[in-house]
Rosetta silent file (secondary structure, phi, psi, omega in degrees, C-alpha in Angstrom):
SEQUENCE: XXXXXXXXXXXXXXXXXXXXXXXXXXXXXXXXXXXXXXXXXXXXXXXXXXXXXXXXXXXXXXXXXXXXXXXXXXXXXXXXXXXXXXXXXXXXXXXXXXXXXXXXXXXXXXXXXXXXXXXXXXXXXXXXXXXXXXXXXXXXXXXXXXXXXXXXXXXXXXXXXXXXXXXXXXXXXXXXXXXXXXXXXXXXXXXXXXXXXXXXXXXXXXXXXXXXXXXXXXXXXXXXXXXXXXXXXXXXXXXXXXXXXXXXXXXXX
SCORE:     score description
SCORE:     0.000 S_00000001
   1 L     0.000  -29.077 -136.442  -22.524   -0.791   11.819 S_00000001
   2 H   -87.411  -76.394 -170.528  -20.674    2.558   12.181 S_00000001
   3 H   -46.127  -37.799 -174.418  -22.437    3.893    9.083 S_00000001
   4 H   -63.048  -46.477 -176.943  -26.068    2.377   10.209 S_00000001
   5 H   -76.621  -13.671  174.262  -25.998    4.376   13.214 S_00000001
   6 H   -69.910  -46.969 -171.296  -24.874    7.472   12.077 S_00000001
   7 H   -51.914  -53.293  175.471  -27.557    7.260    9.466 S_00000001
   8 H   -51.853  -71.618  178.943  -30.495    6.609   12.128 S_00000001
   9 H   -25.060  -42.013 -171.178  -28.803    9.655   13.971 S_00000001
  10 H   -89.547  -62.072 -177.971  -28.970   11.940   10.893 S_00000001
  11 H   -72.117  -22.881  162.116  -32.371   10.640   10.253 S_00000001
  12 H  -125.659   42.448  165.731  -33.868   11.388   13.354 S_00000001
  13 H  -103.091  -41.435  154.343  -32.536   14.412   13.994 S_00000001
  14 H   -33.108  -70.821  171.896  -34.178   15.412   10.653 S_00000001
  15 H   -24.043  -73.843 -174.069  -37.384   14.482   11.923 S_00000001
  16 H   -61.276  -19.562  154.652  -37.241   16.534   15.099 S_00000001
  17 H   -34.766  -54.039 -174.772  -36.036   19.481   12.720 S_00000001
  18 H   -80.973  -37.332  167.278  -39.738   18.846   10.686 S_00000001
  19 H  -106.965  -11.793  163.181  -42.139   18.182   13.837 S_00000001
  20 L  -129.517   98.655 -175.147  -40.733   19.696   17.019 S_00000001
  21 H   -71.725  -43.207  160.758  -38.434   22.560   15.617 S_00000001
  22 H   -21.586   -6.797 -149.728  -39.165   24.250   18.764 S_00000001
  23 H  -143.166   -4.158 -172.030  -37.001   21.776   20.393 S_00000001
  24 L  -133.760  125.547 -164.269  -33.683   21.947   17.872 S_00000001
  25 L   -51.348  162.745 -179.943  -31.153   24.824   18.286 S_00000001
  26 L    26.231   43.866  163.417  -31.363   26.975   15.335 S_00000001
  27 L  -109.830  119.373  155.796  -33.983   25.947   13.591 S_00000001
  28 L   -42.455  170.325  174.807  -36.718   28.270   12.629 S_00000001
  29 L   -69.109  157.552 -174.410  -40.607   27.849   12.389 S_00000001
  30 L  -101.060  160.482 -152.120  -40.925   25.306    9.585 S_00000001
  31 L  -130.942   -7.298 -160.449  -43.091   27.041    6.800 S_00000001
  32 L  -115.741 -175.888  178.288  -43.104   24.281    4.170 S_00000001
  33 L   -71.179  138.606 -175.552  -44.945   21.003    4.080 S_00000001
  34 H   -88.004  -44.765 -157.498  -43.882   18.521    7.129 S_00000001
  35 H   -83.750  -24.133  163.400  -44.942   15.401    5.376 S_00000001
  36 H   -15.791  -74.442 -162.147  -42.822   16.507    2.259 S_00000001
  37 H   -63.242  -51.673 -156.892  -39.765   17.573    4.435 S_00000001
  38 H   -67.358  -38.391 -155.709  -40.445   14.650    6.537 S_00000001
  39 H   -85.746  -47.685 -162.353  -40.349   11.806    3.638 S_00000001
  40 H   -81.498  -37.307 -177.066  -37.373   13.700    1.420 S_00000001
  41 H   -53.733  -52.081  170.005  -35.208   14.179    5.116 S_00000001
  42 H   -72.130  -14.435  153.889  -35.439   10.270    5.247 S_00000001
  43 H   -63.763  -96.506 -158.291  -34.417    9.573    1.541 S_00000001
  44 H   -46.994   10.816  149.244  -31.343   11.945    2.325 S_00000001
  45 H   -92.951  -70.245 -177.574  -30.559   10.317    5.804 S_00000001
  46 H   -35.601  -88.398 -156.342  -31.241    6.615    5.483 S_00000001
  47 L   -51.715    3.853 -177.635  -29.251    5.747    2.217 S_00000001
  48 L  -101.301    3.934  157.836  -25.897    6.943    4.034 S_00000001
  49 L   -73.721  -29.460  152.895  -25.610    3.591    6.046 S_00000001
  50 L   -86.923   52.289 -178.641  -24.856    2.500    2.694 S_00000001
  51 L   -89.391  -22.883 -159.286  -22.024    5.291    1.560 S_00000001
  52 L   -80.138  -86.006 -144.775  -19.166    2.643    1.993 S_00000001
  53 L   -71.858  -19.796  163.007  -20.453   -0.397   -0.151 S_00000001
  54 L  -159.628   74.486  176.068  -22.160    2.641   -2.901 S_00000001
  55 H   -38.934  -24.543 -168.077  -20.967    5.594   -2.736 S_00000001
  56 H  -107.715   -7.230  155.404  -21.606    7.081   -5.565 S_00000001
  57 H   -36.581  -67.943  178.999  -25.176    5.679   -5.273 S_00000001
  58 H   -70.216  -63.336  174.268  -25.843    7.041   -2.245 S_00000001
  59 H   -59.377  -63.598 -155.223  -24.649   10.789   -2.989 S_00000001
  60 H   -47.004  -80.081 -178.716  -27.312   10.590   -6.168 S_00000001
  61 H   -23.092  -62.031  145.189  -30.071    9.432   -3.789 S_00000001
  62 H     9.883  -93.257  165.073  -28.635   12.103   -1.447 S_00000001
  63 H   -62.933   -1.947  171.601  -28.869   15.242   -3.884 S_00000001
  64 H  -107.457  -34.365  173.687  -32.070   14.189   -4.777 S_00000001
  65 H   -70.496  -51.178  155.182  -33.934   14.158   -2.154 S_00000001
  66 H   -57.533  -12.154  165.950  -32.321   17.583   -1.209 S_00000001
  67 H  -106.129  -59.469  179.773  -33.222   19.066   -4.877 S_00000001
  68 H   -50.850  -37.860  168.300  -36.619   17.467   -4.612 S_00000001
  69 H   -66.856  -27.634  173.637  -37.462   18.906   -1.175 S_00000001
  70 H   -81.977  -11.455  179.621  -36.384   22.322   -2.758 S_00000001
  71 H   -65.542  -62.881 -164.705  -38.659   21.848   -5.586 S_00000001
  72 H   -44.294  -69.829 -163.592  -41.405   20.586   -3.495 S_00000001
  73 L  -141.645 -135.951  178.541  -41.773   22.606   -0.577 S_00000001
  74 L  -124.740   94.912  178.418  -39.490   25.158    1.601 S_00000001
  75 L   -40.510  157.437  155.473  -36.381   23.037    3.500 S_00000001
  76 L   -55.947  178.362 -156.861  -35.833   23.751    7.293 S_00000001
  77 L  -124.342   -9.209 -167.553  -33.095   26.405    8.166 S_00000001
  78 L  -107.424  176.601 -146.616  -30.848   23.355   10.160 S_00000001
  79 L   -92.743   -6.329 -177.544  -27.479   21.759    9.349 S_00000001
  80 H   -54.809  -59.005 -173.065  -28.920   17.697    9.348 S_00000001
  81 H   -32.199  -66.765 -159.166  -29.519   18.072    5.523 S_00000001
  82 H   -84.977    4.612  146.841  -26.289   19.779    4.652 S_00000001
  83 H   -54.853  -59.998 -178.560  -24.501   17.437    7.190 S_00000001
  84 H   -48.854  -62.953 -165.141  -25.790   14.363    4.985 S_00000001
  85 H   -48.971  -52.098  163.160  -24.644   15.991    1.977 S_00000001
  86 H  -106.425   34.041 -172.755  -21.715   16.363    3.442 S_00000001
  87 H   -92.078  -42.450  164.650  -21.040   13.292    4.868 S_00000001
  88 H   -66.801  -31.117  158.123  -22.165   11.546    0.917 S_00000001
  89 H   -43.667  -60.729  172.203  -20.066   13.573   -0.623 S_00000001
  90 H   -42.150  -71.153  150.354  -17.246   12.868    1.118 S_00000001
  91 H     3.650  -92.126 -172.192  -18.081    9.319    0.496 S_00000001
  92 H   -32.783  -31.486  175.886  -18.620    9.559   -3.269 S_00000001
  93 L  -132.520   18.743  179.937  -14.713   10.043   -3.662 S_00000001
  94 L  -105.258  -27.841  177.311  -13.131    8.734   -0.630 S_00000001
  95 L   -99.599  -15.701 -171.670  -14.681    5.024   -1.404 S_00000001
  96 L   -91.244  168.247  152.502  -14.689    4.988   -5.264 S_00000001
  97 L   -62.922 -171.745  159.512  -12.572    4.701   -8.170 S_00000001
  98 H   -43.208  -41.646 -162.501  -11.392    7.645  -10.084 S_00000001
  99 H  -106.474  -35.293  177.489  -13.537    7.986  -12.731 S_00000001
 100 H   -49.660  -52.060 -163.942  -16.991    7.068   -9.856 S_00000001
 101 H   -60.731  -58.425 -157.711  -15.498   10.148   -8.062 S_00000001
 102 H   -79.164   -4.932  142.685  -14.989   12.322  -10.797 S_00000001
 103 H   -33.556  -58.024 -155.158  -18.925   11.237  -11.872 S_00000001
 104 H   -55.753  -39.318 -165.406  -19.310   12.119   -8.129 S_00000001
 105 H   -77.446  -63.434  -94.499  -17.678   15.928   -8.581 S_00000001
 106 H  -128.045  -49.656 -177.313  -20.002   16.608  -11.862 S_00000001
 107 H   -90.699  -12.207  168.710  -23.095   15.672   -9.817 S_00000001
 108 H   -49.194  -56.892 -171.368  -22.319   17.352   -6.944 S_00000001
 109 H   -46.353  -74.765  175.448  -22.123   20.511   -9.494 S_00000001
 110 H   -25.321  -69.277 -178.872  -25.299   19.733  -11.117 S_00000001
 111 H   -41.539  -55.862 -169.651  -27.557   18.824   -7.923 S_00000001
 112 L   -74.530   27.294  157.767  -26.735   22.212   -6.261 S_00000001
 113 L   -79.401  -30.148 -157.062  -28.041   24.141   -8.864 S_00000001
 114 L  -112.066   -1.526 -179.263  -31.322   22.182   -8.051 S_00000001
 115 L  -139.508   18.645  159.917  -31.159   22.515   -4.082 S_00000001
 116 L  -134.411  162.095 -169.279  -30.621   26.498   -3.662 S_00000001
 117 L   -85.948   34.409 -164.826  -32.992   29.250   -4.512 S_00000001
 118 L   149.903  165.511  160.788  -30.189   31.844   -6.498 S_00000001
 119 H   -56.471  -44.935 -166.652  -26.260   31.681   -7.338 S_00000001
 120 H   -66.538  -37.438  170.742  -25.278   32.746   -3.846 S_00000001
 121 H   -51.875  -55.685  136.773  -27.258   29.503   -2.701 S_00000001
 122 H    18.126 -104.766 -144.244  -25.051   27.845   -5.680 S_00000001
 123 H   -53.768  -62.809 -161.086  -21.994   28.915   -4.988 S_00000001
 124 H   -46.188  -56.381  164.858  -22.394   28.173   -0.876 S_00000001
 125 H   -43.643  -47.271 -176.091  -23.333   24.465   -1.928 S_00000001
 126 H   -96.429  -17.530  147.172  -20.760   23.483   -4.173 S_00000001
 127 H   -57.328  -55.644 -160.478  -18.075   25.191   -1.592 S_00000001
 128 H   -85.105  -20.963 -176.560  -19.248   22.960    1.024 S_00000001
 129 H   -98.530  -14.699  169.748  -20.340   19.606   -0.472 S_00000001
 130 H   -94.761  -20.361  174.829  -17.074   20.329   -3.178 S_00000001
 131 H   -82.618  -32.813  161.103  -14.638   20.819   -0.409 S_00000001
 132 H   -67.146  -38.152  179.370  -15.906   17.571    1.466 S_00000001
 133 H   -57.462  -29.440 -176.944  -15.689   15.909   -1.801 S_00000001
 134 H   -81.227  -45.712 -163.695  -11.762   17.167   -2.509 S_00000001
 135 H   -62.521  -37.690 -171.220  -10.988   15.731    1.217 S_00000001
 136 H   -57.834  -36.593  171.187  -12.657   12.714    0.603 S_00000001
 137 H   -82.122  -23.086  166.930  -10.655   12.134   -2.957 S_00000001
 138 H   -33.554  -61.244  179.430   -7.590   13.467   -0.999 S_00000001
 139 H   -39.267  -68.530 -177.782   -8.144   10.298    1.405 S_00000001
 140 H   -27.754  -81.085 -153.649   -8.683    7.876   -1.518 S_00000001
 141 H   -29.577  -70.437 -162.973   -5.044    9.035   -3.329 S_00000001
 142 H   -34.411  -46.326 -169.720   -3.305    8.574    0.216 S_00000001
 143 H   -62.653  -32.480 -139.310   -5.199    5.236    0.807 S_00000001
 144 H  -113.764  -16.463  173.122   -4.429    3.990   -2.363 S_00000001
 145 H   -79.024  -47.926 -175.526   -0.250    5.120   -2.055 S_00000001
 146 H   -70.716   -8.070 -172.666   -0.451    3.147    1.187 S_00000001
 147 H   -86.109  -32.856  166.107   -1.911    0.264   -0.147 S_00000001
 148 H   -66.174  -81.137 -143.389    0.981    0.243   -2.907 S_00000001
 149 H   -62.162   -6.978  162.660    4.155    0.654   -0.704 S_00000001
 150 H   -53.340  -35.198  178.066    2.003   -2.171    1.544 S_00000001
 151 H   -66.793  -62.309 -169.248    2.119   -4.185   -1.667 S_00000001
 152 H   -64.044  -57.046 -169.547    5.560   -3.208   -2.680 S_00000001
 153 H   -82.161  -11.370  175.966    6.956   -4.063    0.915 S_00000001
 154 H   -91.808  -23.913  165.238    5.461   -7.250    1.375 S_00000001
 155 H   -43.928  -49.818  129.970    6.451   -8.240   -2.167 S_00000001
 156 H   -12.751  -68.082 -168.370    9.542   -7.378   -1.032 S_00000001
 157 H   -61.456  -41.167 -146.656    9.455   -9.250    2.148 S_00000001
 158 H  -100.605  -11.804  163.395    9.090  -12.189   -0.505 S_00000001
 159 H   -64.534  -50.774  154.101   11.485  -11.664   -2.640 S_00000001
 160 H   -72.233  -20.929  170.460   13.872  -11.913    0.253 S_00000001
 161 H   -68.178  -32.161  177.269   12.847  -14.881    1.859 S_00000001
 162 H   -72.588  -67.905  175.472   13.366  -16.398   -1.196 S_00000001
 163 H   -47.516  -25.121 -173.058   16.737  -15.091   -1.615 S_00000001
 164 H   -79.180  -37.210  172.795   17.818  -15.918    1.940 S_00000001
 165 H   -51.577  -50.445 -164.952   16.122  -19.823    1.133 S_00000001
 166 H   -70.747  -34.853  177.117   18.387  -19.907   -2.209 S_00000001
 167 H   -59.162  -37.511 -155.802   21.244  -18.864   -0.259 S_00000001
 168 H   -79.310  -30.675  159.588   20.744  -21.299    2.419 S_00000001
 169 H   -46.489  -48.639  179.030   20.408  -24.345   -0.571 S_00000001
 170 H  -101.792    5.943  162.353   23.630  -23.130   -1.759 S_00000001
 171 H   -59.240  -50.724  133.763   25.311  -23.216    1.146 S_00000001
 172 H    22.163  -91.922 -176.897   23.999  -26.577    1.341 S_00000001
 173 H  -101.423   -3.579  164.040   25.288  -27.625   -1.314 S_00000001
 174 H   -75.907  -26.739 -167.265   28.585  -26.177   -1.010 S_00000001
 175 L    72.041  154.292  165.320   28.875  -27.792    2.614 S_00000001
 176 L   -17.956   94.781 -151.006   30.902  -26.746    4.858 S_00000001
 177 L   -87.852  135.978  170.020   34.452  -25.160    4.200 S_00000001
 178 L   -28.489  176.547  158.174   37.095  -26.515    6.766 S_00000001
 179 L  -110.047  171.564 -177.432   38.181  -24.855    9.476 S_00000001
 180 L   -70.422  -14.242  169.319   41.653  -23.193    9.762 S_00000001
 181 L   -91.863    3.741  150.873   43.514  -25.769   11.334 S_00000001
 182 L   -62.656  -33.157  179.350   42.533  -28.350    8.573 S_00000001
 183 H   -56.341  -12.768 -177.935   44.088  -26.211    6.534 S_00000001
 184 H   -40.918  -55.723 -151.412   47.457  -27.171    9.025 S_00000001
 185 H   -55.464  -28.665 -175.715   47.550  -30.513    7.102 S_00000001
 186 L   -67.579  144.108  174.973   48.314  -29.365    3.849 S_00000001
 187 L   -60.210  177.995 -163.397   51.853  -28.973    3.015 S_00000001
 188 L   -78.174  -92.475 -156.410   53.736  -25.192    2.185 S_00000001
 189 L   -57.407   -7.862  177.643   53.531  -25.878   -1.641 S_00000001
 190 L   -85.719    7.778 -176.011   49.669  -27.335   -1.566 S_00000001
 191 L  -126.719    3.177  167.549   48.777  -24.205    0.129 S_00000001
 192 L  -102.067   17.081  135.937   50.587  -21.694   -2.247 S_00000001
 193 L   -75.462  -22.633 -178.053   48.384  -23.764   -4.826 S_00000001
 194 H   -87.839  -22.403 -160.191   45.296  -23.448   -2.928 S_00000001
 195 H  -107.850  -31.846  163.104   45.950  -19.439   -2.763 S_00000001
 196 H   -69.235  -26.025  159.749   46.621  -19.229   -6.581 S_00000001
 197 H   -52.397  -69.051 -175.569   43.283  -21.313   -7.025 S_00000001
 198 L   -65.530   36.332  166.680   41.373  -19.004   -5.073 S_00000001
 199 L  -118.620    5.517  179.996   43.030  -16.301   -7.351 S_00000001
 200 L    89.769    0.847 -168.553   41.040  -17.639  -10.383 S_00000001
 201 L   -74.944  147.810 -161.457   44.240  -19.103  -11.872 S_00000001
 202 L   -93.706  154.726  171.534   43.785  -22.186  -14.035 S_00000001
 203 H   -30.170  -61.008  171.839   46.034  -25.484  -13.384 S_00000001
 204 H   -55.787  -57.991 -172.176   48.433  -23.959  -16.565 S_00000001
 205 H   -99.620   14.996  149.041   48.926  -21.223  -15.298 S_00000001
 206 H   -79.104  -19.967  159.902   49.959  -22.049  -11.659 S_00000001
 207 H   -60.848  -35.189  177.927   52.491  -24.300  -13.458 S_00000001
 208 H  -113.547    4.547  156.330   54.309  -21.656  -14.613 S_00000001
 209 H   -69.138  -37.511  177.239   53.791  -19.430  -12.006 S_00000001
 210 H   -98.732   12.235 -156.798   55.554  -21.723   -9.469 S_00000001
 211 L    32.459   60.209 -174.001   57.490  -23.155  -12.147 S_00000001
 212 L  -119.901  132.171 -156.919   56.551  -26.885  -12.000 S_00000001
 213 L   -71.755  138.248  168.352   55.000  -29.036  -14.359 S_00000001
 214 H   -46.210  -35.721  172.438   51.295  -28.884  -15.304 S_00000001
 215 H   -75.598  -43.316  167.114   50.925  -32.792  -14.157 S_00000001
 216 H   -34.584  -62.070 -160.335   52.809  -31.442  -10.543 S_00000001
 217 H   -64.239  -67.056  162.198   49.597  -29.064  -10.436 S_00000001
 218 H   -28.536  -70.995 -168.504   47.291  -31.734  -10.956 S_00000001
 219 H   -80.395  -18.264  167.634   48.384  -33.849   -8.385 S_00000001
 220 H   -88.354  -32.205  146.335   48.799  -31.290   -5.619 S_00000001
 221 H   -61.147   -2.031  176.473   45.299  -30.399   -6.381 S_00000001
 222 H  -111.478  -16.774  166.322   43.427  -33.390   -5.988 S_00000001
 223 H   -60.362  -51.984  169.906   45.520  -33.800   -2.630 S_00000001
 224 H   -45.507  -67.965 -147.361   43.870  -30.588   -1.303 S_00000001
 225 H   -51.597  -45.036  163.934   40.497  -31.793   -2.355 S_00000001
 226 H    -9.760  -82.643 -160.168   41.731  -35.131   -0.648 S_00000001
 227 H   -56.746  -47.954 -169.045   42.914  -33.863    2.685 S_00000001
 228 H   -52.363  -32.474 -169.710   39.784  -31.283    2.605 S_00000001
 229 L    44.970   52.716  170.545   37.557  -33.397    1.809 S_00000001
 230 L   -97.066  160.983  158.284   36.152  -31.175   -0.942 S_00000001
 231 L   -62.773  -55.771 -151.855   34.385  -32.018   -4.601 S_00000001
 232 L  -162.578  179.585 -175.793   36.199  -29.415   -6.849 S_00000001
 233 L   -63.792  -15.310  171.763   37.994  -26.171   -6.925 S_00000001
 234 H   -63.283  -32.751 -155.553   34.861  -24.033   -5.983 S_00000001
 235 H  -109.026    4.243  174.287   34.782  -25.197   -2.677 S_00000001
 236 H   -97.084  -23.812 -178.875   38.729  -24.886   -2.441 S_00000001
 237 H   -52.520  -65.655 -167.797   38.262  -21.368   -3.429 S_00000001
 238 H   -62.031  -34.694 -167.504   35.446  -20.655   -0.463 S_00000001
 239 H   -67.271  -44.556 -173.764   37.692  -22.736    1.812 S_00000001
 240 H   -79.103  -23.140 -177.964   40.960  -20.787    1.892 S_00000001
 241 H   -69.634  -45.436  175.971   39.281  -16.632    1.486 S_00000001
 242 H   -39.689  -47.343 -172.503   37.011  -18.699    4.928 S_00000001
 243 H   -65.977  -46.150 -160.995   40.758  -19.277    6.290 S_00000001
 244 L   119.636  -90.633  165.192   42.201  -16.033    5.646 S_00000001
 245 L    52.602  -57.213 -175.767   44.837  -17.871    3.455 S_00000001
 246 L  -147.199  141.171 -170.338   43.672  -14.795    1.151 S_00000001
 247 L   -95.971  145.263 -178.252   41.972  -11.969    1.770 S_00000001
 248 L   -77.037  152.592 -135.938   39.395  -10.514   -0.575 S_00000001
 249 L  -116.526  112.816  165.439   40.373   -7.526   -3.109 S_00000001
 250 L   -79.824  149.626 -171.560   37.959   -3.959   -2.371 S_00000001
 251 L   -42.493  -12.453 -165.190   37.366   -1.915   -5.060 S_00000001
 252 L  -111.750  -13.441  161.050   40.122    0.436   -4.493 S_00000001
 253 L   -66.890    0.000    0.000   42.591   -2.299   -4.919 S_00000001
């Protein structure tokens, strides 16, 4: 909608450039044909309500109309023209892909050879419609980095929700580790067995750590799970570092 009205704007601001010049600051008498000027001002106005949806489209129409009217007849002296241009320019590499834009740059080059009367005419063109054209691919890059880390962070986002879900499953499925005064019930040697579990030590070797029989070990372990009301030794593990019973070892230990 943005684009439509600008375009009308552009286009009949042209107009009053070709039949009441008299009436638009810095415009001269016009010396060239009015119905010319008037028909090529509206190809090169009009087609920029569509610069979004074809940008590169658009600038062709654009430079053409603006190289044909220089062919044709003698352009006006005002800025609507070389506004459009550079408003499709801009376009042509701010909305496209990479390779439309760098089409976009090449015809840019080309056209203004075809819409000034000498090199100085040139040169002036292809500063001002190539310098809207570098902001306009400027834009793109940026647009197209924010659109990645936008990508990146909600990918992100989703990655963790998932991890925080998987967590929350195995938490689940560990269930609930006692509190510290269940731990009360167990006797002095089931709880210097529970703190050599949660040291990684296997059934063998807390038998000869506390020096006690391997079958001893057994049987004071299935009393924790007992009392605890745990499955297995994983969850006797989580239950006593949850107590304090044993504290967890930092890197510097």
């Amino acid at each position: 909608m943005v684009d439509a009205v600008v375009a009308v704007a552009l286009a009949v601001a042209g107009q009053l450039e070709v039949w009441s010049s008299d009436v638009v600051p810095g415009v001269g008498e016009v010396v060239g044909s009015r119905p010319v000027l008037a028909v090529t001002s509206l190809a090169a106005t009009l087609p920029l309500a569509l610069r979004r949806s074809f940008p590169l489209g658009v600038l062709v129409m654009v430079v053409s109309a603006l190289a044909v009217q220089q062919v044709l007849t003698t352009p006006t002296q005002g800025l609507v023209l070389l506004l459009a241009g550079m408003i499709a320019a801009y376009s042509s590499s701010a909305y496209a892909s990479v390779v439309r834009a760098a089409v976009a740059g090449l015809a840019i080059a080309g056209g203004a050879a075809l819409m000034g009367e000498d090199s100085s005419d040139w040169a002036f063109i292809v500063i001002v419609l190539g310098g809207a054209w570098l902001v306009g691919f400027m834009v793109m890059q940026r647009s197209t980095d924010l659109s990645r880390a936008r990508e990146d962070n909600r990918e992100l986002s989703v990655r963790l929700a998932e991890a925080a879900d998987q967590l929350a499953q195995a938490e689940h499925r560990l269930g609930p580790g006692p509190a510290p005064h269940e731990l009360a019930g167990l006797t002095a040697r089931e709880i210097e067995v529970a703190r050599l579990i949660a040291r990684g030590m296997s059934n063998a070797e807390i038998a000869a750590d506390l020096s006690i029989s391997e079958w001893t070990v057994k049987t004071h372990v299935a009393s924790i799970l007992r009392k605890l009301g745990l499955r297995d030794r994983a969850q006797v593990v989580v239950a006593v570092y949850e107590s304090g019973l044993v504290q967890r070892r930092t890197s510097a230990e």
